[in-house]
C-alpha positions as CSV (number, residue, x, y, z in Angstrom):
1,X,25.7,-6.1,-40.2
2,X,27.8,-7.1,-36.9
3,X,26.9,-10.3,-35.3
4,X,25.9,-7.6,-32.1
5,X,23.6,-5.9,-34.3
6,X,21.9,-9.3,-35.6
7,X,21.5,-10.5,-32.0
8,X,19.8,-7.0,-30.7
9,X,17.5,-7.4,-33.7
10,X,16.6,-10.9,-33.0
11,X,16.4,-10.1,-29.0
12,X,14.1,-7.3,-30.0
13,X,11.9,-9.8,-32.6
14,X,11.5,-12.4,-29.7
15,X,10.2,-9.6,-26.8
16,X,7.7,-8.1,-29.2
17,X,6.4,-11.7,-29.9
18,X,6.6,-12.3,-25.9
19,X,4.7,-8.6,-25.8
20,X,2.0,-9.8,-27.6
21,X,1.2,-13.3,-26.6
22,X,-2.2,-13.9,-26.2
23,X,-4.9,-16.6,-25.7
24,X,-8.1,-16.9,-26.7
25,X,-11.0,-19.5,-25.6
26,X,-13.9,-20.0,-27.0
27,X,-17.2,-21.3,-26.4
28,X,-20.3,-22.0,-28.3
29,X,-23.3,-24.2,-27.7
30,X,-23.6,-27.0,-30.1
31,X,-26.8,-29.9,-30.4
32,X,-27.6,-29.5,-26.5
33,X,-23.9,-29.2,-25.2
34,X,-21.4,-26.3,-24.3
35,X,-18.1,-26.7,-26.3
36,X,-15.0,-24.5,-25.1
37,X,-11.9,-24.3,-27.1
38,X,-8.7,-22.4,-27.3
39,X,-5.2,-21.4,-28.5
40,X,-2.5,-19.4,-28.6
41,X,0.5,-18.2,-26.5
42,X,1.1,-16.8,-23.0
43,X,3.2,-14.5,-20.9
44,X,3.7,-15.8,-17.9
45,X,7.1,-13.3,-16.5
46,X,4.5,-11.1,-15.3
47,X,2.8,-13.5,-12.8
48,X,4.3,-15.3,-9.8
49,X,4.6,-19.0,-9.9
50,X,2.7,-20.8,-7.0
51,X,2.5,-24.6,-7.2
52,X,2.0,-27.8,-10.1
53,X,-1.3,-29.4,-9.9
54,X,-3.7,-31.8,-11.3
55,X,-7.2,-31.4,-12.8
56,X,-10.0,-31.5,-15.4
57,X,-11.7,-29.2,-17.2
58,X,-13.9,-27.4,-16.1
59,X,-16.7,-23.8,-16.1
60,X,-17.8,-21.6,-13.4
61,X,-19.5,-18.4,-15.4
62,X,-20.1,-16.4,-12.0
63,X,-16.6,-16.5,-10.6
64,X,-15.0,-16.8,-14.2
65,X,-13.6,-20.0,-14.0
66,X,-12.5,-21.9,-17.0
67,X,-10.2,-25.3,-17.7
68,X,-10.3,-26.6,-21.0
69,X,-8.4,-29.5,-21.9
70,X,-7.2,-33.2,-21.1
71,X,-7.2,-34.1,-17.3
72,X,-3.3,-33.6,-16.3
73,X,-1.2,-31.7,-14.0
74,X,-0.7,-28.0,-15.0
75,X,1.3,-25.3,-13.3
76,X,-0.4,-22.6,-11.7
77,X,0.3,-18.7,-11.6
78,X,-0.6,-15.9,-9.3
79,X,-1.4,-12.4,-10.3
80,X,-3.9,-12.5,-13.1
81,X,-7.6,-12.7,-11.7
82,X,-10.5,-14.3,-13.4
83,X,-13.3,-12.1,-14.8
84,X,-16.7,-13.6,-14.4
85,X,-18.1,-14.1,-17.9
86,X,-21.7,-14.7,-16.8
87,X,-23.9,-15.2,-13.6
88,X,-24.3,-17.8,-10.8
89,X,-25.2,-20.9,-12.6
90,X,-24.2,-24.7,-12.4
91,X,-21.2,-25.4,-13.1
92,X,-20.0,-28.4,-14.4
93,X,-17.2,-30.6,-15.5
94,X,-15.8,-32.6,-18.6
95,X,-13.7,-35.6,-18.7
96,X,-14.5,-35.2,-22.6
97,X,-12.0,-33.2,-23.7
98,X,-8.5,-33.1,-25.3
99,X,-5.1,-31.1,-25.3
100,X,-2.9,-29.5,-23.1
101,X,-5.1,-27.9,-19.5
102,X,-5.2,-24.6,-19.7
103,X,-7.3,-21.8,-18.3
104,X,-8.0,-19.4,-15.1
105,X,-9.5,-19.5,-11.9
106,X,-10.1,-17.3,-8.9
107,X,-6.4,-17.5,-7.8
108,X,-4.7,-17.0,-11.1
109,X,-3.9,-19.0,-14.3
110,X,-3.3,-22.5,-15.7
111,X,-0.9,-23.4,-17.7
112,X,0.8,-26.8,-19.4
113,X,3.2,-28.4,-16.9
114,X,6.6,-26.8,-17.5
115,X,5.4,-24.6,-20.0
116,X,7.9,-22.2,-21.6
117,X,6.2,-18.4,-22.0
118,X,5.4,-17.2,-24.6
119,X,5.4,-20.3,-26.4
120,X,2.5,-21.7,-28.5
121,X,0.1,-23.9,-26.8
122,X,-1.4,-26.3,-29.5
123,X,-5.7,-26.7,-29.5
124,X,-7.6,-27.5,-26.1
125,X,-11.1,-28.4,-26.3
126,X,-13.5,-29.3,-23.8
127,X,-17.2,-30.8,-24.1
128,X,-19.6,-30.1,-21.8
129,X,-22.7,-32.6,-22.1
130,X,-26.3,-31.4,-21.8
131,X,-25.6,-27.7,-21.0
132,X,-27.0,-24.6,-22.2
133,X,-25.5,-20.9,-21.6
134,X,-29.5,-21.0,-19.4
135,X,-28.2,-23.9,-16.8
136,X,-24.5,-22.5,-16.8
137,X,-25.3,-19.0,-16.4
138,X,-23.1,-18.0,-19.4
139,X,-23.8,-14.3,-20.4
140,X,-22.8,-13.6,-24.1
141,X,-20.0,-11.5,-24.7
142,X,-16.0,-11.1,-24.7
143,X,-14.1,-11.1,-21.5
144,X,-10.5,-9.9,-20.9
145,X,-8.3,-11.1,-18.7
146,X,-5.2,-8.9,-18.4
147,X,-2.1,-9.2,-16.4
148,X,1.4,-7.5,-16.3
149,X,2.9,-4.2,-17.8
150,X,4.8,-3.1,-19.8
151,X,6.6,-6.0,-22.0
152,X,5.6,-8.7,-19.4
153,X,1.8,-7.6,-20.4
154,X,-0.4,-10.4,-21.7
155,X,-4.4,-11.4,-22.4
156,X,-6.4,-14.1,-22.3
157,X,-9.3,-13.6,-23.9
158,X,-13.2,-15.3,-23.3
159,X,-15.4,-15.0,-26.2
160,X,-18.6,-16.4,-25.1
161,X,-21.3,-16.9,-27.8
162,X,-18.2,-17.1,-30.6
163,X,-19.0,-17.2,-34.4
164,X,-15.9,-19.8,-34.8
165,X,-16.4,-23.2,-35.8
166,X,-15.5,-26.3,-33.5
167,X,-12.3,-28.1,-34.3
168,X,-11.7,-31.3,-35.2
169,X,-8.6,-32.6,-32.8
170,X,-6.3,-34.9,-34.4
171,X,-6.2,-38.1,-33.1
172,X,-3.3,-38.3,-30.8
173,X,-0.1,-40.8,-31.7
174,X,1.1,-43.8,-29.5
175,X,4.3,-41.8,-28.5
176,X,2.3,-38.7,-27.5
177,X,-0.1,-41.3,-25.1
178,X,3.5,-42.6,-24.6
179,X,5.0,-39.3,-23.0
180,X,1.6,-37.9,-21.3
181,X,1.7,-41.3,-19.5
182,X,5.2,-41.0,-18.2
183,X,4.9,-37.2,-17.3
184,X,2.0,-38.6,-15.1
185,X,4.1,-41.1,-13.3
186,X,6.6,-38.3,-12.7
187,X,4.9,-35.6,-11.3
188,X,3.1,-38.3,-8.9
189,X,6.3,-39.3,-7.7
190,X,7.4,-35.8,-7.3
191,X,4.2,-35.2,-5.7
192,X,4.5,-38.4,-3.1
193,X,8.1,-37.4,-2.4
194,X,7.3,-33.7,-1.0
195,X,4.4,-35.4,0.8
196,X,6.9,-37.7,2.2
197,X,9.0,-35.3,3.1
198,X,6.5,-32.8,4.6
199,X,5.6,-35.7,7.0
200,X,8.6,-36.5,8.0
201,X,9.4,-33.1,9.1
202,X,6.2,-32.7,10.9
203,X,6.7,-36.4,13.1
């Protein structure tokens, strides 16, 4: 086989893995809380990137919001719309929560800061403390989230009420608190500099 014939069937491997990316979240109840977890890949050549910003997880059933994950800066994508996976409840917020943000709101989806599509994104979980489907309006069931055509298509997935069991997260090492610590203090400068900037140009 010619190297040219090796490189088309590798080319061709990699766009049917980037075809078929997907991501799924969960979320169960457990002893008197809502726990929301995910993994997987994404697709992100079919959306339009629109800014880098900061949050915390987070669950809004009616509008089908969704952030599960450490507090951190994320990069955010228009062109895939949330799907409400329930009614008008509360919604509510979790600082207790670990892995990379990811998730979707009503102006498109969140992803890892400088994430690379159709790469795996390891395990995001988020607790939710003394919440119920009742007080968050969460209506069992799976919702699709679908974006692109064609091999730019991709999924993310809501399976609410899930039969999977809660992971355990490993314990994360010195250098990864190490690096998520520096990204911070990038991305804030980043983020004062463009203010900066803006300022200047408006004076």
């Amino acid at each position: 086989m010619t190297s040219k014939a090796v490189l088309g069937v590798i080319l061709a491997a990699a766009s049917a893995v980037s075809a078929q990316a997907a991501y799924e979240i969960n979320i169960v109840e457990d002893r008197g809380n809502v726990v929301a977890f995910g993994s997987g890949s994404l697709d992100t050549r079919g959306l339009t990137y629109n800014t880098s910003l900061i949050s915390y997880s987070n669950i809004h059933a009616g509008s089908g919001s969704i952030a599960i994950g450490s507090c951190a800066c994320f990069d955010h994508y228009f062109g895939a719309s949330a799907v409400p996976f329930g009614v008008m409840g509360r919604g509510a917020g979790s600082f207790e929560s670990f892995g990379p943000l990811v998730g979707i709101d009503s102006y498109g989806l969140m992803v890892p800061l400088w994430y690379v599509s159709g790469t795996e994104i390891g395990l995001s979980i988020a607790t939710f403390r003394n919440t119920s489907f009742g007080t968050l309006g969460i209506v069992r069931g799976t919702y699709v989230v679908r974006w692109g055509s064609g091999d730019n298509a991709d999924t993310l997935t809501i399976i609410a009420g899930s039969n999977r069991a809660i992971p355990i997260p490993p314990v994360p090492e010195p250098s990864a608190w190490a690096l998520m610590i520096a990204a911070f203090g990038i991305v804030g400068a980043m983020m004062r500099k463009r203010y900066e900037g803006e300022r200047r140009t408006h004076s």
